[in-house]
MDTraj code that builds the backbone (N, CA, C; nanometers):
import mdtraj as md
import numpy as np

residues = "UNK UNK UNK UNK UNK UNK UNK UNK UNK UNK UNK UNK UNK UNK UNK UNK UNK UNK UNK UNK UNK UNK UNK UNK UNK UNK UNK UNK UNK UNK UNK UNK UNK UNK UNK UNK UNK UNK UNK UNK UNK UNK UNK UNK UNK UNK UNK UNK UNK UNK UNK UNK UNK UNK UNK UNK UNK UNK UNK UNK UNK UNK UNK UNK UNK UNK UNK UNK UNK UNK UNK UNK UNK UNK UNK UNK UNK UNK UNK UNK UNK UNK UNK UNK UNK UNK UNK UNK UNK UNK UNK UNK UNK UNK UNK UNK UNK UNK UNK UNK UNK UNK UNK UNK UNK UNK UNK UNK UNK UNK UNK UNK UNK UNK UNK UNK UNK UNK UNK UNK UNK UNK UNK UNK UNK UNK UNK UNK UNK UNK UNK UNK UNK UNK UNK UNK UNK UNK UNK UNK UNK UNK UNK UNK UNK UNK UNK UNK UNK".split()
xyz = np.array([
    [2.1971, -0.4898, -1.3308],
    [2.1787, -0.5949, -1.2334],
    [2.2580, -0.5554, -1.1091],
    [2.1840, -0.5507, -0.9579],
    [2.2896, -0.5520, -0.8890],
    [2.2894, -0.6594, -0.8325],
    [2.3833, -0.6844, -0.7241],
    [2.4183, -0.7964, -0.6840],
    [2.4399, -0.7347, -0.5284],
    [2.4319, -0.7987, -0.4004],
    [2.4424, -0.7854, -0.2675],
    [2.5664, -0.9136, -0.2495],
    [2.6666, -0.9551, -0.2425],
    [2.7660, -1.0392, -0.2143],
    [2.7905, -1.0586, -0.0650],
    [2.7746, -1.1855, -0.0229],
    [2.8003, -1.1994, 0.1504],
    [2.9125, -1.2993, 0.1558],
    [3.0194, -1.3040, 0.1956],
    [3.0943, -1.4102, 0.2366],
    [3.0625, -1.4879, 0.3066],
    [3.0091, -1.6004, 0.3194],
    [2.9576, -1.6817, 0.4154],
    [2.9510, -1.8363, 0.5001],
    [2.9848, -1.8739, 0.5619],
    [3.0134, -1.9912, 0.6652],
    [2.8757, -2.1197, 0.6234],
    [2.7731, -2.0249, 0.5829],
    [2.6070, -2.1384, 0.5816],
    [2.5445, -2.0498, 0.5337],
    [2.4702, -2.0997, 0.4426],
    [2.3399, -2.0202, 0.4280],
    [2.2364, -2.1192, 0.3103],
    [2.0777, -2.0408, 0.3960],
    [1.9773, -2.1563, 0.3361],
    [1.8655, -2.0570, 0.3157],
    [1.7914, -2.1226, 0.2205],
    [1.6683, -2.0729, 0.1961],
    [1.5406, -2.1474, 0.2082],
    [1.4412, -2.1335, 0.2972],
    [1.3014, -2.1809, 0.2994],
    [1.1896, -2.1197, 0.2098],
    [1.0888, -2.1697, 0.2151],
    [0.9548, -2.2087, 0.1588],
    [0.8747, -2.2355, 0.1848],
    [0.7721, -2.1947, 0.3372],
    [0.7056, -2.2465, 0.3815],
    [0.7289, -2.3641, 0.5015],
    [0.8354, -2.3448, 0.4992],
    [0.9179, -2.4473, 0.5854],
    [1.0254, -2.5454, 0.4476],
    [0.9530, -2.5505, 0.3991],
    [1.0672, -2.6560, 0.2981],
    [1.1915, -2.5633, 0.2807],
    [1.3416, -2.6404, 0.3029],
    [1.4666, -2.6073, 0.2266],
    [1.4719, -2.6172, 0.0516],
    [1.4777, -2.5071, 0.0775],
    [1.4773, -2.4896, -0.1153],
    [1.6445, -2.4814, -0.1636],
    [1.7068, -2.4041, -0.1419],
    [1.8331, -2.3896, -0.1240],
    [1.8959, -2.3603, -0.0022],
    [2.0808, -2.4264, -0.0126],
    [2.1302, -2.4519, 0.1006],
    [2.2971, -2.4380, 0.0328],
    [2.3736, -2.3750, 0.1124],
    [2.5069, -2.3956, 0.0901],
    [2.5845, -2.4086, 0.2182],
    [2.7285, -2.4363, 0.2319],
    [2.8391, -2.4112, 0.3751],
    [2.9455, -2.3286, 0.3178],
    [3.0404, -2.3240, 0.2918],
    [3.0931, -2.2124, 0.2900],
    [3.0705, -2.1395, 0.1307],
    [3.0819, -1.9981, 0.0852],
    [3.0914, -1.9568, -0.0090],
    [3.0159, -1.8062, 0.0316],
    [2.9394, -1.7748, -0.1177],
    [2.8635, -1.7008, -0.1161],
    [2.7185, -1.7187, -0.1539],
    [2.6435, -1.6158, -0.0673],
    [2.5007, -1.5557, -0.0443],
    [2.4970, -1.4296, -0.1412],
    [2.4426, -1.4219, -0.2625],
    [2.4307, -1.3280, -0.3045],
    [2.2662, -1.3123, -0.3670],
    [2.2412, -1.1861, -0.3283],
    [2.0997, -1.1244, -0.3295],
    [2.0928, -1.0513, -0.4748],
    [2.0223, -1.0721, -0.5325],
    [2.0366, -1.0326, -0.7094],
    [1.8811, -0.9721, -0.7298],
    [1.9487, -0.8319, -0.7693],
    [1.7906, -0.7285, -0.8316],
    [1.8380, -0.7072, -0.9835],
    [1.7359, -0.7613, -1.0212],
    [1.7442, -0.7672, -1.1722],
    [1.6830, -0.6401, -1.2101],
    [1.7277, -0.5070, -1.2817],
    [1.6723, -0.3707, -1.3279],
    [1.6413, -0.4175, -1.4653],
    [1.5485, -0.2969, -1.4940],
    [1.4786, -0.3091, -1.5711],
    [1.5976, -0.2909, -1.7265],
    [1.5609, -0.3374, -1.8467],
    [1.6671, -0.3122, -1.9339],
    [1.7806, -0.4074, -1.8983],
    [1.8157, -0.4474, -1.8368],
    [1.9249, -0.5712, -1.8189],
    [1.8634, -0.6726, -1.8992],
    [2.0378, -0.6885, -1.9401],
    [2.0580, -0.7828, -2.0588],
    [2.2192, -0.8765, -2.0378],
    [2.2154, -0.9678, -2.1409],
    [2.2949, -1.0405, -2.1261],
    [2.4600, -1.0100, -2.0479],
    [2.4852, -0.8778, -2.1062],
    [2.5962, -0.8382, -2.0589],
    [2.5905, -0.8178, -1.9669],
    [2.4995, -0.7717, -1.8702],
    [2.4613, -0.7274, -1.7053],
    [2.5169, -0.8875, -1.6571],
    [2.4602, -0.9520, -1.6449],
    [2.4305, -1.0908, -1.6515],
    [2.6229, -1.1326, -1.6262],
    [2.6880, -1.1286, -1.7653],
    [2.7792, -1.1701, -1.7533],
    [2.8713, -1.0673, -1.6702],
    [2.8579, -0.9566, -1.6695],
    [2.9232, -0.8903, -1.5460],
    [2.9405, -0.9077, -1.4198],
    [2.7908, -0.9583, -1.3596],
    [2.8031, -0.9800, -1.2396],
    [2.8384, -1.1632, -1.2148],
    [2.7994, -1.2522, -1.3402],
    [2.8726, -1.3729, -1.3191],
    [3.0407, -1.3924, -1.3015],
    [3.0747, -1.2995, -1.3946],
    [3.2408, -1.2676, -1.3743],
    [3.3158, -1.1952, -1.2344],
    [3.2260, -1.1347, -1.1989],
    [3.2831, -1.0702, -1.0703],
    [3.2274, -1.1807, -0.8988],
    [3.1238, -1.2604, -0.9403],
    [3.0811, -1.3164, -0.8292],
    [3.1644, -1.4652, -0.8570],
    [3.2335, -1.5143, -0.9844],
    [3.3111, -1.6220, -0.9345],
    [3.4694, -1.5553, -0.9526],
    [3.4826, -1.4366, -0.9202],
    [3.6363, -1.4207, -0.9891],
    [3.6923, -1.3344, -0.8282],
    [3.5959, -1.3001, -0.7576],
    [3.6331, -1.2212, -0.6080],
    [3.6978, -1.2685, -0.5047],
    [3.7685, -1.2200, -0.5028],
    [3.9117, -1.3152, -0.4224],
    [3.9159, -1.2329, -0.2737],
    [3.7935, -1.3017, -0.2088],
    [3.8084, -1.2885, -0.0556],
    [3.8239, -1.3355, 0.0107],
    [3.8608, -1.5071, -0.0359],
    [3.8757, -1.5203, 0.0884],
    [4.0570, -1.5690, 0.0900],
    [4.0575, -1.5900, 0.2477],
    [4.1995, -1.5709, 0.3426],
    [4.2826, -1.6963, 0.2620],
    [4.4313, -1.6577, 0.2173],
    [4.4975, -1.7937, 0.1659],
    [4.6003, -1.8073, 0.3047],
    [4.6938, -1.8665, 0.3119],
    [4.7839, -1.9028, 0.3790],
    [4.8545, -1.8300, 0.5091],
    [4.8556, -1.6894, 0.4436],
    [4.8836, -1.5944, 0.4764],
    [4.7809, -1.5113, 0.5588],
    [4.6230, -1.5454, 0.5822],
    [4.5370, -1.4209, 0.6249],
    [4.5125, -1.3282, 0.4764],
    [4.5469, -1.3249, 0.3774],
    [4.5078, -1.1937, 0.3166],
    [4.4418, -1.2757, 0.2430],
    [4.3215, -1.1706, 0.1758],
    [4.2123, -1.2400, 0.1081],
    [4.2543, -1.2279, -0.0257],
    [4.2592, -1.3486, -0.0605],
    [4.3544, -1.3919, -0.2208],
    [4.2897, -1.4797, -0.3293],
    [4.2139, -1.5723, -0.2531],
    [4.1311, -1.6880, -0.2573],
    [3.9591, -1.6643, -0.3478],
    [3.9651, -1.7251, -0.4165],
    [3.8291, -1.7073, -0.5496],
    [3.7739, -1.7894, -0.4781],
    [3.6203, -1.8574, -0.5124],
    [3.5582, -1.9244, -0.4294],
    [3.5962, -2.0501, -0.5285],
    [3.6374, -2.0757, -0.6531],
    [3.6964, -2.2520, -0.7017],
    [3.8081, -2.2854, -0.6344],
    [3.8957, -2.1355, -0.5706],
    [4.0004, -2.1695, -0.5014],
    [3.9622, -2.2305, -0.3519],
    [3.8781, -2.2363, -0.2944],
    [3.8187, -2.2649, -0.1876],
    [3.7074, -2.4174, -0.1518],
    [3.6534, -2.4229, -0.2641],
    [3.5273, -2.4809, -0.3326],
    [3.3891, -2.4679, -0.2570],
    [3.3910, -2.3010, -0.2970],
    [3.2989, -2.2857, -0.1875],
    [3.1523, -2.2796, -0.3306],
    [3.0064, -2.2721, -0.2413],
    [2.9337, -2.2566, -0.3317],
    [2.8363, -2.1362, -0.3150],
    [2.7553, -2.0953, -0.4181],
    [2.7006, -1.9865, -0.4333],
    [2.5494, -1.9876, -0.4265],
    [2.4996, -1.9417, -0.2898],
    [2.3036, -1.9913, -0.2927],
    [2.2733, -1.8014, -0.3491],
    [2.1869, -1.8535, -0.4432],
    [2.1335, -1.7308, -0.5366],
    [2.0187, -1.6732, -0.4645],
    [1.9773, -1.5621, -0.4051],
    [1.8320, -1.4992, -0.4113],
    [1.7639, -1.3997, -0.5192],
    [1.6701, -1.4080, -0.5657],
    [1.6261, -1.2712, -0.6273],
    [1.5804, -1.2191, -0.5380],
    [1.5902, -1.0827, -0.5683],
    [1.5228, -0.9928, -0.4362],
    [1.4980, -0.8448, -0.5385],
    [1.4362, -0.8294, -0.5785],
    [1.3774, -0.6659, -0.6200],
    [1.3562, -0.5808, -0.5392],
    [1.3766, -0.5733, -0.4247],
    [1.3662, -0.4701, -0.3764],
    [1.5131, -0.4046, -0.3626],
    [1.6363, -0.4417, -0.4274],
    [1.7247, -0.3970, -0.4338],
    [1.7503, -0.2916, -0.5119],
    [1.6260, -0.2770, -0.6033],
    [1.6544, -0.1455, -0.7301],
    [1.5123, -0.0591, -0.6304],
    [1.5094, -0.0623, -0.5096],
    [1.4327, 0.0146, -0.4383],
    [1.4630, 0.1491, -0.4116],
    [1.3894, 0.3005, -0.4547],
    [1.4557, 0.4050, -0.4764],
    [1.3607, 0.4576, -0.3577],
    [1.4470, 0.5129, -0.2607],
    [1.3889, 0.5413, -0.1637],
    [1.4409, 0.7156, -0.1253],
    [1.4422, 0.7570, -0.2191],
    [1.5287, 0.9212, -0.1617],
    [1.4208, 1.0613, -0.2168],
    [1.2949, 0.9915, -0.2035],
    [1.1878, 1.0217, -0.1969],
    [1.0820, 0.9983, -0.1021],
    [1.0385, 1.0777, -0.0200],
    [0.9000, 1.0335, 0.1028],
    [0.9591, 0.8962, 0.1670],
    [0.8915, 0.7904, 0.2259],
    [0.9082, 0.7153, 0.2830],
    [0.9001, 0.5328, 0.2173],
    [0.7976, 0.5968, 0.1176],
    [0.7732, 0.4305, 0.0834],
    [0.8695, 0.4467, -0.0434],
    [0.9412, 0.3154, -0.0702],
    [1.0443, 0.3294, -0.1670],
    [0.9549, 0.2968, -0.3403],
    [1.0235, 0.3125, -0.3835],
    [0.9668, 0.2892, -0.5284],
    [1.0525, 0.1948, -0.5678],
    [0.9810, 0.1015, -0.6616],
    [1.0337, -0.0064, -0.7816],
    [1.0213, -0.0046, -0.8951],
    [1.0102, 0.1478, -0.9495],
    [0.9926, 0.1108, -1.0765],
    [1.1059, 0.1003, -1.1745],
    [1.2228, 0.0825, -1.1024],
    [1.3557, 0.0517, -1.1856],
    [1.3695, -0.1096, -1.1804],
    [1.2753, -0.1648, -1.1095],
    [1.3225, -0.3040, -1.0761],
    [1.2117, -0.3378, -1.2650],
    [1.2832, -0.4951, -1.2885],
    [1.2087, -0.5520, -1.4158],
    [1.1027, -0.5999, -1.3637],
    [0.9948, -0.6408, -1.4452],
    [0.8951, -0.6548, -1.4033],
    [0.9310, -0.8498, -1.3769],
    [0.8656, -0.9274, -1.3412],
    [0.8551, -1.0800, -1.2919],
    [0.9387, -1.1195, -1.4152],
    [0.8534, -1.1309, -1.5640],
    [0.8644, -1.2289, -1.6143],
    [0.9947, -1.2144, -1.7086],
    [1.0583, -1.0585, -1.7138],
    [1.1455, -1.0692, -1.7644],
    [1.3229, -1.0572, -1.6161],
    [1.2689, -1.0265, -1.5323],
    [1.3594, -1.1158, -1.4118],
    [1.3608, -1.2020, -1.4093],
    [1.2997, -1.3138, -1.4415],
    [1.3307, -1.4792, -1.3656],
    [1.4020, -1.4835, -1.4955],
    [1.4483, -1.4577, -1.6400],
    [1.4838, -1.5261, -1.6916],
    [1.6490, -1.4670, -1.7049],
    [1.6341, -1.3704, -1.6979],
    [1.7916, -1.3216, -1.6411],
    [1.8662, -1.3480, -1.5243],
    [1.7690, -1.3877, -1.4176],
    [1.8210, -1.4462, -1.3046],
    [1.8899, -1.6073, -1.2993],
    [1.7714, -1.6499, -1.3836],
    [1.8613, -1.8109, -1.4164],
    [1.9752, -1.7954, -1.5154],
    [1.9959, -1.7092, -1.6050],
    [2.1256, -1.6876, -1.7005],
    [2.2227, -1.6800, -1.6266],
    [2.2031, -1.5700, -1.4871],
    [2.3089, -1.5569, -1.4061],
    [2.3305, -1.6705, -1.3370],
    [2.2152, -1.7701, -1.3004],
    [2.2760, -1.8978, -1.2284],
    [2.3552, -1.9623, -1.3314],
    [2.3045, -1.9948, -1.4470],
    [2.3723, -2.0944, -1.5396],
    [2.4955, -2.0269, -1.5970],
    [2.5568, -1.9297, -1.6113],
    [2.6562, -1.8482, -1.6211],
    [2.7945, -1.8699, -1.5160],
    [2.6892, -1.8939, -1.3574],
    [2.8297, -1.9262, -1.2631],
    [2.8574, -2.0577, -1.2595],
    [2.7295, -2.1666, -1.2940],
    [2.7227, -2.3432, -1.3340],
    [2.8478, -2.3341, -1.4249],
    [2.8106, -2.2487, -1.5478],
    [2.9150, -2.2417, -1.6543],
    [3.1204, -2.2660, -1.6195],
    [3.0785, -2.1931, -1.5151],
    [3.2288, -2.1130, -1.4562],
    [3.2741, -2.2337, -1.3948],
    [3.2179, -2.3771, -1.3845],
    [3.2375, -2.4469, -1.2835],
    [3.1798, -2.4498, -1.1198],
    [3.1054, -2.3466, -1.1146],
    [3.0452, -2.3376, -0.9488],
    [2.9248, -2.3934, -0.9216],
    [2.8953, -2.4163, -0.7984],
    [2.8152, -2.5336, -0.7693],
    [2.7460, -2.3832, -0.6823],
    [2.5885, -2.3917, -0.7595],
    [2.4840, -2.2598, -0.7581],
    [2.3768, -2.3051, -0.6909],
    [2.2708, -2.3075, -0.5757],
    [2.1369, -2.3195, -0.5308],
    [2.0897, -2.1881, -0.5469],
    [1.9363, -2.2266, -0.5584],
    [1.9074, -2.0860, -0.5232],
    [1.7728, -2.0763, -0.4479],
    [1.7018, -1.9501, -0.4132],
    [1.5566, -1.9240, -0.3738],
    [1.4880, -2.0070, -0.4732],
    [1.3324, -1.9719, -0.4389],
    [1.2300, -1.9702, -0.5190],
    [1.1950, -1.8315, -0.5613],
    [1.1346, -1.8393, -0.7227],
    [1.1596, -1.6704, -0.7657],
    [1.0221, -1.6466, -0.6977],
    [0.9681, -1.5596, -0.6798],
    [0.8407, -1.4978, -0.6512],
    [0.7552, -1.5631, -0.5911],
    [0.8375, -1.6222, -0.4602],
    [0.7262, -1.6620, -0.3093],
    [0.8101, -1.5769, -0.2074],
    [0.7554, -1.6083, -0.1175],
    [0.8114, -1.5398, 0.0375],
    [0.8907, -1.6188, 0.0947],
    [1.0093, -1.5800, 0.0872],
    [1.1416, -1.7155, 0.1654],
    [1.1897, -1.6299, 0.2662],
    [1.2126, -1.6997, 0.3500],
    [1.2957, -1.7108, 0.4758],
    [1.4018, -1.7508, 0.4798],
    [1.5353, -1.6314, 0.4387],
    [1.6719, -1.6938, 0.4351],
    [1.7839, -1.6339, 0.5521],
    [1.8547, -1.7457, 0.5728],
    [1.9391, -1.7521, 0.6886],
    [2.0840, -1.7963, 0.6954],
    [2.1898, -1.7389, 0.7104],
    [2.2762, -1.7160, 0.6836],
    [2.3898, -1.6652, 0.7702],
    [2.4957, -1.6821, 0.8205],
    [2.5830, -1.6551, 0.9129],
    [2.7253, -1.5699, 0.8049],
    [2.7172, -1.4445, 0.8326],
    [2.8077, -1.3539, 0.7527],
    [2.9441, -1.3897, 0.7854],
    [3.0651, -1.4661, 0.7060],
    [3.1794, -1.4560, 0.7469],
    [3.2860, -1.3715, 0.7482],
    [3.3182, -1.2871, 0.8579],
    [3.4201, -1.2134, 0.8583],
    [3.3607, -1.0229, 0.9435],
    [3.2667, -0.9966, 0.9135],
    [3.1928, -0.9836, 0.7966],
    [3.2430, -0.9491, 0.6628],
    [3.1924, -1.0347, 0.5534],
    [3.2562, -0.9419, 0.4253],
    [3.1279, -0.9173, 0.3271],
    [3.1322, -0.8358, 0.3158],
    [2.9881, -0.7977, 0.1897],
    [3.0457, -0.6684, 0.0648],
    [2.9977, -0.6892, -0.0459],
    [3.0391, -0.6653, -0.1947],
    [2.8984, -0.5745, -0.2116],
    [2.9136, -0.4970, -0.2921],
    [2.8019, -0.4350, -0.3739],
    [2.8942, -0.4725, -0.5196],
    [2.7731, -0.5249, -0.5802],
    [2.8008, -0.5276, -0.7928],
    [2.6807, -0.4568, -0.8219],
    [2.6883, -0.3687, -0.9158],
    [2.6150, -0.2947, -0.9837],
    [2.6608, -0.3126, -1.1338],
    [2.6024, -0.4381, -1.1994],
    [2.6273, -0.3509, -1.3490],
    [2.6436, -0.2770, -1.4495],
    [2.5955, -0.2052, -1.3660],
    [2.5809, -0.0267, -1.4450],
    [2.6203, 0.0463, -1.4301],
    [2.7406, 0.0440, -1.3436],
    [2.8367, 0.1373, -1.2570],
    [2.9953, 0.0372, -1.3062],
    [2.9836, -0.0736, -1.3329],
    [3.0660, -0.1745, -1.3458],
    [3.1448, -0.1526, -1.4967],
    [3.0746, -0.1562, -1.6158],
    [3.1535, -0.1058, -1.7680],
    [3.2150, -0.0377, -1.7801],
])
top = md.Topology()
chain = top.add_chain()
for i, resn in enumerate(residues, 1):
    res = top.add_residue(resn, chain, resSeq=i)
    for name in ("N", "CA", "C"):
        top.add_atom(name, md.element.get_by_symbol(name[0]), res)
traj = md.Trajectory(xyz[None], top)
């Protein structure tokens, strides 16, 4: 599983115009579910996306978990993150999972950070959203499960 992590001030997701998900401060994280991911992927990147201590405590230094903050976490799936592009021009997906076994690892990972106590929105799995978002700081994370054990 990887994970794209954004520190962020706002961020929302549309649907045609409808708000589907919406948060203010926390994290934006973009989630490609690979193929073969399993529960432990899952709990890897739930442990590292509520346990990342970026943001600023008292002091300026980033110390701060997001329960320390109470910030919340708007979820996207996005497959094109297991996009292998170090070949010709058009990237390939065939590391990404196919639909039906992504959406259900993707909600484990929502209900995993619910679990943790965090307050989770997310996309819609497999429509075309329009998400928008103001990067704070900038701070952005790569999680890779598979690089992560």
């Amino acid at each position: 599983m990887r994970c794209v992590v954004q520190r962020v001030t706002r961020a929302r997701v549309t649907v045609e115009g409808e708000t589907v998900g919406e948060i203010g401060a926390g994290f934006m994280a973009l989630v490609g579910v690979q193929e073969g991911d399993g529960e432990a992927d899952a709990a890897y990147c739930a442990q590292k996306i509520s346990g990342l201590r970026v943001f600023e405590d008292a002091e300026d230094k980033m110390n701060l978990s997001l329960a320390d903050v109470g910030g919340g976490v708007l979820l996207v799936s996005q497959f094109t993150l297991l996009g292998d592009a170090r070949h010709g021009r058009r990237p390939s997906f065939s590391d990404a999972a196919r639909p039906e076994l992504a959406e259900p690892m993707f909600l484990r990972l929502k209900a995993m950070l619910e679990e943790a106590g965090l307050t989770v929105e997310t996309g819609r799995f497999r429509t075309h959203m329009e998400v928008e978002l103001v990067n704070d700081g900038p701070v952005t994370i790569l999680l890779d499960s598979r690089k992560g054990f």
